[in-house]
C-alpha positions as CSV (number, residue, x, y, z in Angstrom):
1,X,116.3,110.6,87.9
2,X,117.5,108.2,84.9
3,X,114.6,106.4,83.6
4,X,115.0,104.5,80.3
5,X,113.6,105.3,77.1
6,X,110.2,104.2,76.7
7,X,108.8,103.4,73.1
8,X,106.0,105.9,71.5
9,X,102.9,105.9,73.3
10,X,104.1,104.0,76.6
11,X,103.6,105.4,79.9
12,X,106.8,106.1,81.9
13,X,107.3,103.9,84.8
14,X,107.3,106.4,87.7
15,X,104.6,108.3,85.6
16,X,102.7,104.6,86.1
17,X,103.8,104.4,89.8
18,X,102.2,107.8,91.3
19,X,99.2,107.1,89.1
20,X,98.7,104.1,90.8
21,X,99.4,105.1,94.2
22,X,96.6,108.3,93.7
23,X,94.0,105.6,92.4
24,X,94.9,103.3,96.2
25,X,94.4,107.0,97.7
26,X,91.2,107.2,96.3
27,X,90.0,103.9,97.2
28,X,91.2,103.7,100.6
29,X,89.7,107.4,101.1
30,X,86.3,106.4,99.4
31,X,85.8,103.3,102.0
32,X,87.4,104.8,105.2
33,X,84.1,106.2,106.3
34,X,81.5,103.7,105.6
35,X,83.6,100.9,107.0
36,X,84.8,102.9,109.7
37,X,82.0,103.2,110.9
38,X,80.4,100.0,110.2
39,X,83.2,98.2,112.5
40,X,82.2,100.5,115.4
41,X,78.7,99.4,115.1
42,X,80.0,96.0,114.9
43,X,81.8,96.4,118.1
44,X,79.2,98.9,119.7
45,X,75.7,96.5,118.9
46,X,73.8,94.5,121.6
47,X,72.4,92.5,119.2
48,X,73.5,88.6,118.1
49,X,73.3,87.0,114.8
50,X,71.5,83.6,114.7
51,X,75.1,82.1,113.7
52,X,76.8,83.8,116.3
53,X,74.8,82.5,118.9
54,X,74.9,79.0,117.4
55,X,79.0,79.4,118.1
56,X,78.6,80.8,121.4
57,X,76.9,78.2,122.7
58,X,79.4,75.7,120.6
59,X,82.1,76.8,122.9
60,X,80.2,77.1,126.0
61,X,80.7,81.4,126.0
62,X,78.3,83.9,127.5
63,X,78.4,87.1,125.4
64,X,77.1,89.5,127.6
65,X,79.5,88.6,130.6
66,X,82.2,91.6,130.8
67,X,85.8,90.6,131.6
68,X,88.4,93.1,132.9
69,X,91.4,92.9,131.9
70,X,93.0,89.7,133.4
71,X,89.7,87.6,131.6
72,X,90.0,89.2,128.7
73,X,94.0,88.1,128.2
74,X,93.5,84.8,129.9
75,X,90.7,84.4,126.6
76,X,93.2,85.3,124.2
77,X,96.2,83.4,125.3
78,X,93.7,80.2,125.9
79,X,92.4,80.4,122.3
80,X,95.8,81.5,121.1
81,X,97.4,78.0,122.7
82,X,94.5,75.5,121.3
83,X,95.1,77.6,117.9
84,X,98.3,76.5,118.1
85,X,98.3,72.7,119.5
86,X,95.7,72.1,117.0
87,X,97.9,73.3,113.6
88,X,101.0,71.9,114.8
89,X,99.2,68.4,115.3
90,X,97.5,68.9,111.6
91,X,100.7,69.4,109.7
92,X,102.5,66.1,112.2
93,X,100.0,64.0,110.6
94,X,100.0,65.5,107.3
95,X,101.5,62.1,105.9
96,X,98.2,60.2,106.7
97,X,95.4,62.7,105.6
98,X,93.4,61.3,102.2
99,X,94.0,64.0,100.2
100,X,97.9,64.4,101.0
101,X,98.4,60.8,100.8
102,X,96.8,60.9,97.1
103,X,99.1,64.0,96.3
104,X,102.3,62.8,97.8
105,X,102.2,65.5,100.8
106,X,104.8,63.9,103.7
107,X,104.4,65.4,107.8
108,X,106.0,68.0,108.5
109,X,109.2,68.0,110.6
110,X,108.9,68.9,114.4
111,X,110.4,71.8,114.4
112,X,109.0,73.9,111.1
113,X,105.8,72.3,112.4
114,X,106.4,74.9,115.1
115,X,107.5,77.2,113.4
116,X,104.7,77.1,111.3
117,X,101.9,77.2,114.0
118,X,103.5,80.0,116.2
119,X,103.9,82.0,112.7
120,X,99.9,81.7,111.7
121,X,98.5,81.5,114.8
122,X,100.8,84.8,116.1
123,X,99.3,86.9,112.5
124,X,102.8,86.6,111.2
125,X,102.7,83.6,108.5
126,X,106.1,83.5,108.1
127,X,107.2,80.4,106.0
128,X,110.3,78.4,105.6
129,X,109.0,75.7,103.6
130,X,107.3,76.3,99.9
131,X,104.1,76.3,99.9
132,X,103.3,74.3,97.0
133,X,105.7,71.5,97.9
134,X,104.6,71.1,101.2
135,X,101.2,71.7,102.4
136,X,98.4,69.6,100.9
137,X,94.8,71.3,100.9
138,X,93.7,69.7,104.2
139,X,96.1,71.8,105.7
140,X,96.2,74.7,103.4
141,X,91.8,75.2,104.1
142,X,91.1,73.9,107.7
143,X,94.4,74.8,109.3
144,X,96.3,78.2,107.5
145,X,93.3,79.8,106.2
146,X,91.4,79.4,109.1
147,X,94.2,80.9,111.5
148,X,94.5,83.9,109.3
149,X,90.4,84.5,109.7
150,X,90.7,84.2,113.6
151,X,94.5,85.5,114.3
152,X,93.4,88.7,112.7
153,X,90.2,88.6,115.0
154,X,92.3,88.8,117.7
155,X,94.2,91.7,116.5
156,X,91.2,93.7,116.2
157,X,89.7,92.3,119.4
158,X,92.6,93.6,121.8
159,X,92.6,96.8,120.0
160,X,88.8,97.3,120.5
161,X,89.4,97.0,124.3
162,X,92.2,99.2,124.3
163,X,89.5,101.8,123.0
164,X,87.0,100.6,125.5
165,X,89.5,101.6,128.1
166,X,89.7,105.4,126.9
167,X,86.5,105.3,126.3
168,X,85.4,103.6,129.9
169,X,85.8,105.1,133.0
170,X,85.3,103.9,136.6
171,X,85.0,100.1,135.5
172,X,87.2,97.9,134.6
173,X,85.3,96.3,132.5
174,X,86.4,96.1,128.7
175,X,84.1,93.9,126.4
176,X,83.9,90.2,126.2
177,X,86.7,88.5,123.8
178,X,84.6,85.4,122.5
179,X,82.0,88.3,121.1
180,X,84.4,90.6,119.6
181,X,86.5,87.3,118.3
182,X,83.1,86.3,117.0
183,X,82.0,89.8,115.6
184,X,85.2,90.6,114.0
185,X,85.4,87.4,111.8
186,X,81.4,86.7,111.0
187,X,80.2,90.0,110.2
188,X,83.7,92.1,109.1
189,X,86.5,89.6,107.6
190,X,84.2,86.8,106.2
191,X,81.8,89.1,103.6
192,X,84.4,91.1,102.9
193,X,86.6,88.2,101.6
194,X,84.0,86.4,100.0
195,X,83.4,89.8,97.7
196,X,87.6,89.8,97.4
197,X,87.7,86.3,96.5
198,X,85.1,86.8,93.9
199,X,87.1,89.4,92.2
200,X,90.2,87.8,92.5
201,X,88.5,84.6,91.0
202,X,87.4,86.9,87.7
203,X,90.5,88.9,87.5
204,X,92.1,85.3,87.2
205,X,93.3,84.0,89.9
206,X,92.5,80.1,90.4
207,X,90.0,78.8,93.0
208,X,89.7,74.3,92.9
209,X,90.9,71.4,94.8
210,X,93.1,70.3,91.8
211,X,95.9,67.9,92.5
212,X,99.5,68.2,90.8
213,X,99.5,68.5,86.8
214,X,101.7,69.4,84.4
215,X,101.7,72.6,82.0
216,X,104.0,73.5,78.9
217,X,106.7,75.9,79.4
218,X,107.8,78.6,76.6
219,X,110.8,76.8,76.3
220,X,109.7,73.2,76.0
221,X,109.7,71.1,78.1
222,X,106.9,71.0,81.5
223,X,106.3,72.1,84.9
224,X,104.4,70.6,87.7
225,X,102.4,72.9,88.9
226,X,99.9,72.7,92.0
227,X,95.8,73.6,92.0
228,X,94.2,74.9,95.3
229,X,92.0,77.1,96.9
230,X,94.3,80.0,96.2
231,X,91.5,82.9,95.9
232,X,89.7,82.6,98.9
233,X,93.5,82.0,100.7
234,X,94.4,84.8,99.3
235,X,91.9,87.9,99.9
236,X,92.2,87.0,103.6
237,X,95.8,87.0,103.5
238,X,95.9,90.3,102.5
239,X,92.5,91.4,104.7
240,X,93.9,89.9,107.5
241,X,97.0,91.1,107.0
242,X,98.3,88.1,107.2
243,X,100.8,87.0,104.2
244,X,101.8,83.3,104.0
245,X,101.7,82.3,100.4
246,X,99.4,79.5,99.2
247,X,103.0,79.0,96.6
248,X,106.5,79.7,97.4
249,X,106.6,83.0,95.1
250,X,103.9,84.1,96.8
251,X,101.9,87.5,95.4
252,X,104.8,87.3,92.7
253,X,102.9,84.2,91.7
254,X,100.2,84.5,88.8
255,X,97.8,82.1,90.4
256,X,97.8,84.4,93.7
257,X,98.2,88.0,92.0
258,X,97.5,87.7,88.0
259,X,97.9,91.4,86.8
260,X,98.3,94.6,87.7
261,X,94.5,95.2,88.7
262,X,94.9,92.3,90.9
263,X,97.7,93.5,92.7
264,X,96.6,97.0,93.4
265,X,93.7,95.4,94.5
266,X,95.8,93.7,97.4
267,X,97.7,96.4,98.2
268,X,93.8,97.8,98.8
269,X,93.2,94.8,100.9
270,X,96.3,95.4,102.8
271,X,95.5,98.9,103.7
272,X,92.0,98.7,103.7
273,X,91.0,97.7,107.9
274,X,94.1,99.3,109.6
275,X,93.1,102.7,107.7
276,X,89.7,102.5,108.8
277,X,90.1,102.0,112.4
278,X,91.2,105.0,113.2
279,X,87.7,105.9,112.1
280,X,86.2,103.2,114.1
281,X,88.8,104.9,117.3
282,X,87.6,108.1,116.6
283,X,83.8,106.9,116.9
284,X,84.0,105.0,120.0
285,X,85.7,107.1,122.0
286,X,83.2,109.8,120.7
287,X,85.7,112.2,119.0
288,X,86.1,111.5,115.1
289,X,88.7,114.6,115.1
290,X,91.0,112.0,117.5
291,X,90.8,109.4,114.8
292,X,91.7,111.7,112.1
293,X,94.7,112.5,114.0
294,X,95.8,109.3,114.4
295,X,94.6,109.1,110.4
296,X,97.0,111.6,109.8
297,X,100.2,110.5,111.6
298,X,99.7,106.9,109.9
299,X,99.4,108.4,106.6
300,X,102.1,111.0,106.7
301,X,104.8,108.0,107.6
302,X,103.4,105.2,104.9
303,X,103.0,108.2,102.3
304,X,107.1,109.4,102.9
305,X,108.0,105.9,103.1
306,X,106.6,104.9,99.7
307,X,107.7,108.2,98.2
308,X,111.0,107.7,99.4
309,X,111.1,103.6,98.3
310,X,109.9,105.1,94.7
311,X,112.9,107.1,94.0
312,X,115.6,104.7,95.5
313,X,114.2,102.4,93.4
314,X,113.7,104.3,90.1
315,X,117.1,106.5,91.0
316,X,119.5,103.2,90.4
317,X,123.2,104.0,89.6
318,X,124.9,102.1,87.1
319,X,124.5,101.5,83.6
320,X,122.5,98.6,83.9
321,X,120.1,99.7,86.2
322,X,119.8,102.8,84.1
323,X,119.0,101.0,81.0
324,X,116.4,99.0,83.0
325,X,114.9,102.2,84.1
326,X,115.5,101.3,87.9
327,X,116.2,98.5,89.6
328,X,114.3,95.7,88.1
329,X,116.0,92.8,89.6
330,X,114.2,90.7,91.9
331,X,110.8,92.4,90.3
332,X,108.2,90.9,88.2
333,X,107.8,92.8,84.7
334,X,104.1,92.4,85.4
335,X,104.5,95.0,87.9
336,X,107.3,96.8,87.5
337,X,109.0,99.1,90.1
338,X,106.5,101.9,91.2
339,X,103.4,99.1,92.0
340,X,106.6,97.0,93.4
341,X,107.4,100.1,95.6
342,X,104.2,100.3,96.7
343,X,103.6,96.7,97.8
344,X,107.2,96.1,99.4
345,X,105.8,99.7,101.7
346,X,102.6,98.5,102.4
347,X,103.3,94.6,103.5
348,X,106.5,96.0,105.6
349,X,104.3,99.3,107.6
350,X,101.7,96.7,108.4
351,X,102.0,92.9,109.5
352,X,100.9,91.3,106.5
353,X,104.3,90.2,104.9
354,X,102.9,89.4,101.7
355,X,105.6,90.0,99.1
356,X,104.8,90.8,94.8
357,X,109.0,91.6,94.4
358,X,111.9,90.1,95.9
359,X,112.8,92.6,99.0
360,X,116.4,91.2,98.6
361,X,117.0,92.6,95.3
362,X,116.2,95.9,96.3
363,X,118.8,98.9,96.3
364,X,120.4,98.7,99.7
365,X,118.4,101.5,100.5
366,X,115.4,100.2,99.3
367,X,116.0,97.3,101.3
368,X,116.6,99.5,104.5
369,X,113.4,101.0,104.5
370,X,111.2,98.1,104.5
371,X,113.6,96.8,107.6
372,X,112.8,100.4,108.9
373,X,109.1,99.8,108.2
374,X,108.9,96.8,110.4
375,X,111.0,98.3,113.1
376,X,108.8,101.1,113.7
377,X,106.5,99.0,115.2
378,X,104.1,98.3,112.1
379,X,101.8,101.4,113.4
380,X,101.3,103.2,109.7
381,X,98.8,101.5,109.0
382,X,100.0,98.8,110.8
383,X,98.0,95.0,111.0
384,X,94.5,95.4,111.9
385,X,93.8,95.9,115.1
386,X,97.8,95.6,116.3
387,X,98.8,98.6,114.2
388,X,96.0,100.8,116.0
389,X,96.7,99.7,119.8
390,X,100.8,100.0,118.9
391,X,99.8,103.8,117.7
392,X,97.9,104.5,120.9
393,X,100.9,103.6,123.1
394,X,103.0,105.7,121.1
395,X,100.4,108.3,121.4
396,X,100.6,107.8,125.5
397,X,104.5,107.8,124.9
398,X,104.2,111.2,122.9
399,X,102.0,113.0,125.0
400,X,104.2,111.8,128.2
401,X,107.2,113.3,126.2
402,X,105.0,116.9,125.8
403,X,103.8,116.8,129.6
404,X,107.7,116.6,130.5
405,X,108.3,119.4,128.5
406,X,105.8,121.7,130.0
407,X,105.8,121.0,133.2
408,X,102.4,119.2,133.6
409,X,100.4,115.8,134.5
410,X,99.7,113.9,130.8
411,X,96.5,113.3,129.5
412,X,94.8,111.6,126.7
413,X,91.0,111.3,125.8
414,X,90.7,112.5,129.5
415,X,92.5,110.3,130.9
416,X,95.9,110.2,133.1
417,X,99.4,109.2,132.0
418,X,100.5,108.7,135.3
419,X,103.2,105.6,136.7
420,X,101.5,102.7,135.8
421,X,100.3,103.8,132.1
422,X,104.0,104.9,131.3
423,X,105.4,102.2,132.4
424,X,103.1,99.4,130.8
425,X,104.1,101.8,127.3
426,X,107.6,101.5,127.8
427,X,107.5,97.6,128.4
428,X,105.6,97.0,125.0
429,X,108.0,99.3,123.0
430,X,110.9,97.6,124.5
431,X,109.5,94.2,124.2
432,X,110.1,93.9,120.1
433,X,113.8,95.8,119.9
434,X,114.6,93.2,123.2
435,X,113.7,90.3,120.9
436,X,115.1,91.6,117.1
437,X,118.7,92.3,118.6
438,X,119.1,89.8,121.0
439,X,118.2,86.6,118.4
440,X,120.4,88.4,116.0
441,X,123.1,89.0,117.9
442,X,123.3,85.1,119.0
443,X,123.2,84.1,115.5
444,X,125.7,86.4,114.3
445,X,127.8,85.0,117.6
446,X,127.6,81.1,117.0
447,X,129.8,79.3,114.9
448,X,126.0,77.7,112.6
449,X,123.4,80.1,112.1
450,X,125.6,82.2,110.5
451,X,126.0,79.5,107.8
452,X,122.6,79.7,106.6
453,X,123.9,83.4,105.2
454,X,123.6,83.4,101.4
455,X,125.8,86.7,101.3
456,X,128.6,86.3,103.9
457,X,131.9,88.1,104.0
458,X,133.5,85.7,101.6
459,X,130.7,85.8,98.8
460,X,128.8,88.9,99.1
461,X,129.2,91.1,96.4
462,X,131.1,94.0,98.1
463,X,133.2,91.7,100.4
464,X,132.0,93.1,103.5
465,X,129.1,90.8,104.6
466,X,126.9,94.0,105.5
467,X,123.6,92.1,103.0
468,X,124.2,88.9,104.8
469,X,123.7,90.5,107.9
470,X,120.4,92.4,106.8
471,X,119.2,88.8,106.3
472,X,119.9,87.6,109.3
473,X,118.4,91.2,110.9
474,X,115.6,91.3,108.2
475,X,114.4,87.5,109.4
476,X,114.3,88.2,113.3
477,X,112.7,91.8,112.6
478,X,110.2,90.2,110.6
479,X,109.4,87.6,113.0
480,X,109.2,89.9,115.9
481,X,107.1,92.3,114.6
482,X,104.5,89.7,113.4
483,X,105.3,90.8,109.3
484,X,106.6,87.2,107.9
485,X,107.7,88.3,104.7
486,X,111.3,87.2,104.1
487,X,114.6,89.2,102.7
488,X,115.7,86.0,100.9
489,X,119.4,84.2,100.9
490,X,118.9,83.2,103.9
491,X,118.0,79.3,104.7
492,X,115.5,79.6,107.7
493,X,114.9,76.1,107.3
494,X,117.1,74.5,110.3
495,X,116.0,73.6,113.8
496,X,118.0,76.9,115.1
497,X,115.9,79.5,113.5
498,X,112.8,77.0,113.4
499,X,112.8,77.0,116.6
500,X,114.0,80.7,117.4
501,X,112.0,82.8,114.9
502,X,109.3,80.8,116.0
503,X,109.7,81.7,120.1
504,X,110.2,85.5,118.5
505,X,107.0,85.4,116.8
506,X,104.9,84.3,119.9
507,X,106.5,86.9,122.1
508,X,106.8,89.2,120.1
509,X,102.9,88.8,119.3
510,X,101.4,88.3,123.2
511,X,103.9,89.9,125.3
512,X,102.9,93.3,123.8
513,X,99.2,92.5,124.4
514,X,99.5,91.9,128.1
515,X,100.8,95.2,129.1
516,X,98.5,96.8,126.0
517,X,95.2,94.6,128.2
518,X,96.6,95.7,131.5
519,X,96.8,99.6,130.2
520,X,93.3,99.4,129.2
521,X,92.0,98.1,132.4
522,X,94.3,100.7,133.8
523,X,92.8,103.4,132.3
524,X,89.4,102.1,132.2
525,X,89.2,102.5,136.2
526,X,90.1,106.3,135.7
527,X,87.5,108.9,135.8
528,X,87.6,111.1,133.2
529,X,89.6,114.4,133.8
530,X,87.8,117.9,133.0
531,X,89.7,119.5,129.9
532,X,91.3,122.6,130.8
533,X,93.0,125.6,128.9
534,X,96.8,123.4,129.3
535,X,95.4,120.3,128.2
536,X,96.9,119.1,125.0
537,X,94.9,119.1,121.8
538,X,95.6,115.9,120.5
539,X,93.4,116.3,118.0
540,X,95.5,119.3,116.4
541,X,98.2,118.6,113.5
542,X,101.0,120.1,116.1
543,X,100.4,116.8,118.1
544,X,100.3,114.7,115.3
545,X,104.0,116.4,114.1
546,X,105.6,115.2,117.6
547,X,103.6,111.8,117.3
548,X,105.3,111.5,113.9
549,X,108.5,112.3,115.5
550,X,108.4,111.2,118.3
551,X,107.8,107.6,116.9
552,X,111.3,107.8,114.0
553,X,113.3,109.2,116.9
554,X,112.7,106.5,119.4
555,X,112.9,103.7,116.4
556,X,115.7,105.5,115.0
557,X,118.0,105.4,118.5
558,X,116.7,102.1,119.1
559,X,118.0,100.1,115.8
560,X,120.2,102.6,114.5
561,X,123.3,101.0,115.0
562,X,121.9,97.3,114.0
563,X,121.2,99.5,110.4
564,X,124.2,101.1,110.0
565,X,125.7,97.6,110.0
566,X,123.3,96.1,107.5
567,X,121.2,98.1,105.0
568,X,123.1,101.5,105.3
569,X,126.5,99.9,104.9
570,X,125.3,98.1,101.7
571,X,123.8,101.4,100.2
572,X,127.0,103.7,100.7
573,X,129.0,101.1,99.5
């Protein structure tokens, strides 16, 4: 592996990388437990909080009325649509708020307005505006940072009653949305992100309701440079896994992400509630060993991946990249390329989309896994609470794919895989792939989206157009899969993929969670089936082996040929 010379006494950069990634192992392995288990408490207790009582009765909701499955969607899709309706009416009359009227802040055009509310009310926070230039703090505190408390509330909420359902039987009954929306965002993202925010706020990061003021540059000269309240956005972007920058460089930006503490600590954040789930899974449904499976198959995938990111980042051909010591481009020195490797791994294997590099300038390769990361679904970790219920389908599909091999009726956690559960997990693994190919295939087939292309055929470095069409993939991927980080080159900003990213982002967000709500009711009517000397051991490592491959074989036939026309043909070329 070429790595350049390093002057006496300095640490070598991949020596710096796998140091780094053991100290997140460490952390994320010193927390699972006690938070693991303090979310199923959350999510188990009959008890209220004096505030949560004060919002249930706010909003008119009776926390100790069950909902099957039909209730329970009909809650998220109602609060989901007023989330929406109110952010896209917040940044229309952006213009005439006091504090955006003092700062110069204009509305925001109809369709990024849109865009914009579909992207943080759908978890994704995918931008294509700067953040800086655009949003004054009315919008930046009441409307963005609150959608990426309650968005991420949702996640967990729907995965929660996918658990009730294995965990039920003989009801349908699976919890009651308003408490778990309730739950999840008073008593598990709020005190954790005040803590974060705290710590982000010593390590540097800046926390006021400053207006636009100029600072010296290096080179003479000034810059204009926004204040905000960039701490607080910040922890919950990365709690929530969320992502939208409070600035256009996002977690590249030293107000967001000041150091190298600072960023391993989001990386933590990141990782942190999607991790510990499986612990929370494993407690509810009265089995830790089925949590630690689940642990397992998550860790093995986002381990390989960021090993594998690591050396096609470190192993760069070329003289330049050699004397570099990798491929720095696109990378902030702060960082440098293992912390880079790991951040580009974690934001694209969960939902958050946060970005510390620029996933453009990475190798071809590079740049393929973090498209692969997105595609598999966003299950290792995954986003809170939508990478855990997107690993249980694939756990149905897995164990489906064993009972066809043996010969025998599927179960799992003592329940039936029969018709109806296969074929509600089919519909929300075909749901994302459905939306990725077909919004990329009609902008590669009209005469103006492709347009927006940095790297087409006639400018792209190798001639061939294969990076320009990773944009194009990388954005709908993205979008679909509720991740919202952004390849770069490519100019989102025009009513066509305003308005198109944004449709992906809402389907591709509550489409999967009706047929994931309708398989927990489904399974929470079942009686619970005797275990027997053929039942599978899903708690074993030989089922979390087929879950691992079952999951890269079905992603790889799925996109394989959309990759070998973007990523792939870049890195062999």
């Amino acid at each position: 592996m070429p790595i350049a010379a390093t002057a006496a006494g300095d640490m070598s950069p991949v020596l710096s990388g796998v140091l780094q990634l053991t100290a997140l192992v460490a952390a994320l392995a010193l927390v699972y437990r006690p938070l693991g288990d303090y979310m199923a408490r959350v999510y188990s207790s009959e008890k209220h909080l004096r505030v949560e009582k004060w919002i249930y009765r706010s909003i008119g909701a009776d926390p100790h009325a069950e909902m099957r499955w039909p209730a329970y969607l009909r809650g998220v899709l109602a609060f989901s649509f007023v989330g929406v309706l109110f952010l896209y009416l917040l940044q229309r009359i952006q213009g005439v708020l006091p504090d955006s009227v003092s700062l110069g802040f204009t509305a925001i055009s109809p369709d990024q307005a849109f865009n914009t509310a579909a992207s943080f009310v759908a978890n994704t926070n995918w931008q294509s505006y700067s953040g800086e230039q655009a949003m004054g703090h009315a919008v930046q505190t009441l409307g963005l940072a609150v959608q990426n408390f309650v968005s991420a509330a949702v996640g967990i909420a729907v995965a929660v009653a996918l658990v009730r359902g294995f965990a039920r039987s003989r009801t349908g009954e699976l919890g009651n949305f308003w408490a778990d929306l309730v739950r999840g965002t008073v008593r598990i993202l709020i005190p954790i992100s005040v803590i974060g925010a705290l710590v982000l706020v010593a390590c540097g990061a800046i926390q006021n309701f400053a207006g636009i003021h100029g600072i010296g540059q290096l080179t003479g000269g000034s810059q204009q440079v926004n204040g905000g309240a960039v701490a607080s956005q910040e922890v919950i972007k990365e709690l929530g896994t969320n992502g939208g920058g409070y600035f256009n460089a996002n977690s590249s930006h030293p107000f967001e992400n000041p150091n190298a503490f600072t960023n391993l600590f989001e990386i933590f954040l990141i990782l942190v509630i999607p991790f510990a789930l499986t612990r929370t899974f494993g407690r509810l449904v009265g089995n830790v060993k089925q949590g630690y499976a689940i642990l397992a198959t998550m860790g093995v995938i986002w381990l390989g991946f960021t090993a594998l990111m690591m050396w096609t980042e470190f192993a760069g051909h070329g003289a330049a990249l050699e004397a570099a010591g990798g491929a720095m481009e696109g990378k902030e020195q702060r960082f440098g390329i293992g912390a880079s490797a790991i951040f580009g791994v974690a934001t694209t294997l969960t939902s958050t989309g946060a970005v510390d590099s620029f996933h453009s300038s990475f190798t071809g390769f590079g740049g393929g896994i973090t498209l692969l990361g997105m595609m598999l679904g966003e299950i290792a970790p995954g986003g809170v609470g939508s990478g855990l219920y997107g690993m249980l389908v694939m756990a149905i599909i897995a164990v489906f794919i064993a009972g066809l091999m043996v010969g025998r009726t599927p179960e799992y956690l003592g329940k039936k895989i029969g018709t109806r559960e296969i074929k509600l997990a089919a519909c929300y693994i075909l749901i994302t792939p459905t939306l990725v190919l077909g919004f990329t295939a009609l902008s590669m087939a009209l005469s103006e989206p492709p347009e927006s292309m940095l790297n087409t055929a006639a400018n792209s470095v190798d001639g061939s157009g294969a990076h320009g069409f990773s944009e194009v993939l990388y954005a709908f991927t993205s979008g679909a899969n509720n991740n919202g980080s952004a390849f770069g080159g490519l100019n989102a900003n025009t009513p066509w993929y305003n308005t198109t990213i944004g449709l992906a982002m809402l389907l591709g967000r509550f489409l999967p969670m009706v047929f994931v709500l309708a398989l927990a009711g489904s399974l929470a009517e079942q009686k619970p089936v005797p275990e027997t000397a053929g039942t599978l051991r899903t708690e074993k490592p030989l089922f979390a082996g087929l879950l691992v491959g079952a999951i890269l074989i079905i992603t790889g036939l799925t996109y394989f040929p959309a990759l070998a026309l973007g990523p792939m043909a870049e890195g062999l070329s």
